[in-house]
C-alpha positions, 0 to 999 in steps of 0.5 A: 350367097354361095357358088365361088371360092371368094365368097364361099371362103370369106363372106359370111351370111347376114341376118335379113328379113322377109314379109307377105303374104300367101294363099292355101287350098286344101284339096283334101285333109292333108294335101294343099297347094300353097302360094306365097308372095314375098318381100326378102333381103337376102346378103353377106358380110365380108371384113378385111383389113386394108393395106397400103403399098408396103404392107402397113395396115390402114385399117379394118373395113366390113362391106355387106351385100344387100339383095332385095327380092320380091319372090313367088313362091308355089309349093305343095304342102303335106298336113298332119294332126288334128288340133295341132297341124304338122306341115311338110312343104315344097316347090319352085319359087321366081324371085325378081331382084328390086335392088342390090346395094353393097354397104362399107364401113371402116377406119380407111373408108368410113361410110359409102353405099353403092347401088350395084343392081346392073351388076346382077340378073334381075330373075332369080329361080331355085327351090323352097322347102320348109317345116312348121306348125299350126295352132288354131287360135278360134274357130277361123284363125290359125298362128303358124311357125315354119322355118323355111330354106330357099336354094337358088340355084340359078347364077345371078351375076351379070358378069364372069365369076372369078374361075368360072364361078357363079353367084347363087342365092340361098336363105333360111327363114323362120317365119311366123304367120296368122291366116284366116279361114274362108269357107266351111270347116269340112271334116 
């Protein structure tokens, strides 16, 4: 999360995880058109000590903000190499927000969740851009290894940001895939 001086100062990114699925036509050699359907936890961590009135420490608590997205991404993707493809890709993605969930834990607190998901838009939209390799593994099968960074850059609170900030979303995923060619091979 990104885009006000609260979180950019004092939240810290999470690890999260991503899953789907995704189509690729190549119109020529080098030149495809890549579409991709996801599910995505995206989040930040924030630790803080809680004090009361005078001052006196009632102990340490750690609140992580959970945003679960299901995304549709399209992008154009540039391939090199024979055997061994390089691959270059970009383009817009939409991502529909499923549920945002704040989870806190700590010595004061213990443990709570709350669903906060009216407090965010549900759409959010920005750009993915990403690097990889292919190895083909037969003669239809292929193993992929792409990191990948998704930057919102659409505001998803539902509500006024401290100073006129904004809440944006932004991701990096490494991501590993097997795909299945249709078709004939053509050279």
């Amino acid at each position: 999360m990104r885009g006000n001086e609260i979180i950019d100062e004092f939240h810290k990114s999470t690890i999260g995880f991503s899953a789907g699925s995704s189509f690729q036509y190549h119109f020529t050699r080098v030149v495809t058109l890549r579409s991709d359907v996801t599910f995505e936890r995206k989040g930040s961590i924030l630790r803080y000590n809680l004090t009361d009135m005078n001052g006196n420490s009632l102990g340490e608590n750690t609140t992580r903000s959970r945003f679960d997205y299901f995304n549709f991404h399209v992008m154009a993707q540039a391939n090199f190499g024979q055997k061994v493809s390089f691959f270059m890709n970009a383009g817009p993605y939409c991502g529909y927000l499923l549920q945002q969930t704040e989870v806190t834990e700590g010595d004061y607190v213990g443990h709570s969740a709350t669903n906060n998901s009216s407090l965010f838009k549900h759409l959010d939209f920005g750009i993915t851009t990403g690097l990889g390799l292919a190895f083909p593994v037969k003669s239809n099968f292929a193993l992929s290894l792409e990191v990948r960074n998704n930057l919102g850059i659409y505001n998803v609170s539902s509500l006024p940001v401290i100073n006129d900030g904004t809440i944006k979303t932004n991701s990096t995923n490494l991501l590993l895939g097997i795909s299945y060619k249709f078709g004939l091979k053509q050279d």
